[in-house]
N, C-alpha and C positions, 0 to 999 in steps of 0.2 A: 730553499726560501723563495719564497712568490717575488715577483717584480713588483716594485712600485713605480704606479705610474699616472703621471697628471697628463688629465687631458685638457686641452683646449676648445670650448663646447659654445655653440651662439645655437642651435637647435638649427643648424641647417642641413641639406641633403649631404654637405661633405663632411659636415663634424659628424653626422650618425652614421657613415660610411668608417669615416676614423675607426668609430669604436669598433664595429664589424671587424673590420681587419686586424684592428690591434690583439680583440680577444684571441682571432688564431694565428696572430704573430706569438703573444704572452700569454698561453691560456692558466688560468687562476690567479691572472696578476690581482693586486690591491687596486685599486682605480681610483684617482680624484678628480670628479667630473666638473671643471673650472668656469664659471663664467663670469667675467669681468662688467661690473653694474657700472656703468659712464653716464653722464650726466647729455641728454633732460632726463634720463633714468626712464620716464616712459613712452608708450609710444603716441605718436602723432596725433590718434585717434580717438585713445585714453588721454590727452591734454585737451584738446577738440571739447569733448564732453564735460571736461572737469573743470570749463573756461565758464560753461550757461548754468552751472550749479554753487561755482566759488563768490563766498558775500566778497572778499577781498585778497590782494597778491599776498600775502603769509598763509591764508587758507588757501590758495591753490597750491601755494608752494611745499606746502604738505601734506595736500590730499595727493600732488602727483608723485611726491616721493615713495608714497605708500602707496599707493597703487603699482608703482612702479619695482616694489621689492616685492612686491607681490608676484606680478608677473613675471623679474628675474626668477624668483624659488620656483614657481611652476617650470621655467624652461630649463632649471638645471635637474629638479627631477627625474625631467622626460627623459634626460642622459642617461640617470641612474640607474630607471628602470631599465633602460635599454642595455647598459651594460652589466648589473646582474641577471639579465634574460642570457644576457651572452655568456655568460659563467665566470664574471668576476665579483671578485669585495669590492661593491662601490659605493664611495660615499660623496656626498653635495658638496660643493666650498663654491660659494658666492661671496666674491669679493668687489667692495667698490673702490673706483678710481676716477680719478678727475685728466687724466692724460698720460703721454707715454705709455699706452698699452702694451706693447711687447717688453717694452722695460721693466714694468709690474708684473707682467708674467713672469717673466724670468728671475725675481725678487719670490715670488710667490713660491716657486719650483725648490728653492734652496729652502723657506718656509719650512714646508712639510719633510724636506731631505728625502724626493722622489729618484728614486734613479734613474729615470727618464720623463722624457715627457713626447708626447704624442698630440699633433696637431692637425686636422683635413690641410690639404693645397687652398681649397677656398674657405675653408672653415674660418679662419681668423684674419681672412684678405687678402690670402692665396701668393703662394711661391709665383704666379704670375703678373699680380700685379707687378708698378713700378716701385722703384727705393722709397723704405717705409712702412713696407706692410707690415701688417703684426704678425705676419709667419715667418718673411725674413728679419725680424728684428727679435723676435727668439730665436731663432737660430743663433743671431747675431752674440748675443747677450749672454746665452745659457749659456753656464760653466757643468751641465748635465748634458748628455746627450739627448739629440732632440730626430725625431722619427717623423717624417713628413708623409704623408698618405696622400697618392695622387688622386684626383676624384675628376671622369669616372673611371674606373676600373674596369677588365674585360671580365667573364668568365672565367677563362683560363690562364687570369692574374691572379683573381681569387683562389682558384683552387692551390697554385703552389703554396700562397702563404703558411698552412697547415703545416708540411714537410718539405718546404722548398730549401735549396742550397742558401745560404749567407755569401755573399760578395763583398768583398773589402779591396778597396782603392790600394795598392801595395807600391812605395816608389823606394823602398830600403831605408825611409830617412826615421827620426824617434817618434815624428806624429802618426805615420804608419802604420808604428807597431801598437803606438796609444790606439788607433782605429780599432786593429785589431785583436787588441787586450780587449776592447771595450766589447768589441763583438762578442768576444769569446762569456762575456761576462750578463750579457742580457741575452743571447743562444746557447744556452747552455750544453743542448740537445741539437744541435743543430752543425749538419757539415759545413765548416769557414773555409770559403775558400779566395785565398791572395791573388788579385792580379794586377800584374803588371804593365804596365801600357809604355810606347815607347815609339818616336819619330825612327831611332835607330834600328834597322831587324839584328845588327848585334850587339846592341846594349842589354847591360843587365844590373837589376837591383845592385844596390852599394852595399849591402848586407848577406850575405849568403844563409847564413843562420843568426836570426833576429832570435833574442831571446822572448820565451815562452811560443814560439810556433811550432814547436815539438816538429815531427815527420813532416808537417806540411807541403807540398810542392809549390812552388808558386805559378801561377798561370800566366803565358807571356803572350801579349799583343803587339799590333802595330797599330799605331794611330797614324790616320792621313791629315794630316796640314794644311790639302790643299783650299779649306773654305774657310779658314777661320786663324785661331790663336791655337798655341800651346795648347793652352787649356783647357779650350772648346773641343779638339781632338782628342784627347784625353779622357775629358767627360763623355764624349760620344760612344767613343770606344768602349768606357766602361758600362753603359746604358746597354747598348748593344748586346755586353755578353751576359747581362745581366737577362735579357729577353731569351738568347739563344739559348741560357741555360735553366729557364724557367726558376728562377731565384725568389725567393720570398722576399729579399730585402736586400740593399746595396749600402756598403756602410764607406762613406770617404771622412777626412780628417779635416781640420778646419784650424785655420788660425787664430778664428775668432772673433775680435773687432777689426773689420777689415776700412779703409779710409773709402769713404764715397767713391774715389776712382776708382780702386776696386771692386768695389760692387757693383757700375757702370760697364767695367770692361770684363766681368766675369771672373770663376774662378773654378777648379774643376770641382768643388763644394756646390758651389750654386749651379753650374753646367747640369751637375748631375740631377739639383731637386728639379731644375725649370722641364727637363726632357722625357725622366726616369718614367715610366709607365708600372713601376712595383717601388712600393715604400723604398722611402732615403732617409738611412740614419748619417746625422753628420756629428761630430764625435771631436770637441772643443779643446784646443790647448789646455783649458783649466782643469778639465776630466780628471776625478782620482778612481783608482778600482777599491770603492769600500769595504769590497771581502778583504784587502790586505791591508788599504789606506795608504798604499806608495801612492805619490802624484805622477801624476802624467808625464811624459815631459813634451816639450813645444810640438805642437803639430803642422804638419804643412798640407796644402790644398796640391 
C-alpha cells in the first residue's frame, strides 16, 4: 500500500528539493502538495496594482483576495506537477489560515489521515531558523511522523536516498522502539539499522530484545561531551554515522510538545534536524502504527 504523504509547499528551491527527495525516499507514494493561503493573501505587488484600479476599500479587498487565490492555486500546482513528474499520486490542497501556521498544518495532516508528512529545512521557515518556525512547530505538533529535508543537499546525499540504509536513534527506552516501529512502517524495503550512542564505552541499551526488531543488531557508539550537553553529543554522533554510512534517512523519537526551555537548550530531536545533512524523520509520542492501530507508547529524545 503506497505512503501517504502531505507535503509542505511555498514554491521555493527547498520545498521543490523536498519533493525531489521524498519521491526517492517513497517512490509511488499518494502526495498532498499543501500550501497555506495567510492573509494579505497576495503579493505586494499584486496589492501595488490593485490600489490605482480599486473605486473603494471592499473592492480592493476583494479583487486582492481573488487575485490572491489565484496565484496561491497557480503555486501549489507547480508542486503537483512536479511531483507527478516525480512518479507520484499528487494532488492540490490549498488551504486558508489567518495564524499559527504550523499549528494548522499539523490540524491539516490529521485532516486527510497522511501517514506522514514531508517538509524542505527552509521550505516553511527552516529547522534553522529561531523558536517558531513553521517546520519546528510541525514537528512540534504532528502526532504523524514528520520527515525534514535538508536543503542544500550534496550529490552523494542524493544519490543514497534511493537505497540508502535507515538510521534510528536507539537508547532501549518505549519511544525508541515507537522510532523504530515507525521506520519499519514507512521503509518498508529498506535495511533499519538501531544505534546506539553512549557517554559510557560500557554501557548498553536497557533492552536487549525490544519487541518487533526481530534479528536486528544494534550499532553502538560513543559520544564525546566534551563541547556541549548530553544531547548535543548524541545528536552528533548520530549525524555523524548517518554520513559514515551513507543513510537515506535518520529517524529519532520525540516527545513532542517540548516547554520553550527545551527547545532553547536543544534536544537530540532537534540536534539531529539542525546538523543532519540526509533527511530527519522525527517520530512523535502520539504516533499509532495504522497497519495494526496499537498506539505508540511515550517517546524519548
Amino acid at each position: 500500500m503506497p505512503v501517504g504523504v502531505i507535503v509542505g509547499y511555498d514554491g521555493s528551491p527547498a520545498a521543490n528539493a523536498a519533493i525531489d527527495a521524498g519521491a526517492l525516499l517513497f517512490p509511488g507514494a499518494h502526495g498532498w502538495i499543501t500550501y497555506l493561503w495567510v492573509p494579505p493573501f497576495a503579493s505586494d505587488r499584486v496589492r501595488h496594482r490593485l490600489r490605482a484600479v480599486a473605486r473603494d476599500t471592499n473592492e480592493l479587498s476583494a479583487m486582492v483576495e481573488r487575485e490572491g487565490e489565484h496565484q496561491a492555486q497557480r503555486l501549489v500546482a507547480m508542486g503537483v506537477t512536479l511531483a507527478r513528474t516525480a512518479g507520484w499520486d499528487a494532488e492540490p490542497l490549498l488551504k486558508r489560515t489567518w495564524g499559527a501556521e504550523g499549528l494548522r498544518f499539523a490540524q491539516v495532516v490529521e485532516e486527510v489521515h497522511a501517514d506522514l508528512v514531508l517538509v524542505g529545512s527552509r521550505g516553511l521557515g527552516g529547522t534553522q531558523a529561531v523558536l517558531g518556525s513553521i517546520s519546528d512547530m510541525v514537528v512540534h505538533y504532528s502526532v504523524r511522523p514528520v520527515v525534514v529535508v535538508p536543503h542544500p543537499m550534496l550529490a552523494t546525499e542524493y544519490e543514497a536516498l534511493p537505497e540508502g540504509p535507515v538510521l534510528v536513534g536507539w537508547d532501549g527506552s518505549p519511544g525508541a522502539e515507537t522510532a523504530f516501529t515507525a521506520a519499519g512502517r514507512v521503509f518498508p524495503e529498506r535495511d533499519v539499522l538501531p544505534v546506539f550512542v553512549s557517554e559510557d564505552t560500557g554501557a548498553t541499551p536497557s533492552r536487549d530484545n525490544p519487541s518487533g526488531m526481530g534479528a536486528h543488531e544494534v550499532l553502538q557508539l560513543h559520544a564525546d561531551r566534551r563541547h556541549g550537553s548530553h544531547a548535543r553529543a548524541v545528536s552528533e554522533a548520530l549525524v555523524a554515522a548517518a554520513a559514515d554510512r551513507g543513510a537515506a534517512a535518520l529517524v529519532v523519537g520525540s516527545r513532542g510538545r517540548s516547554t520553550a526551555r527545551k527547545i532553547l537548550l536543544g534536544s537530540v530531536a532537534l540536534g539531529a534536524l539542525h546538523h543532519s545533512h540526509c533527511p530527519v524523520m522525527v517520530v512523535p509520542s502520539a504516533w499509532k502504527d495504522s497497519s495494526s492501530g496499537a498506539e505508540a507508547a511515550v517517546a524519548a529524545d
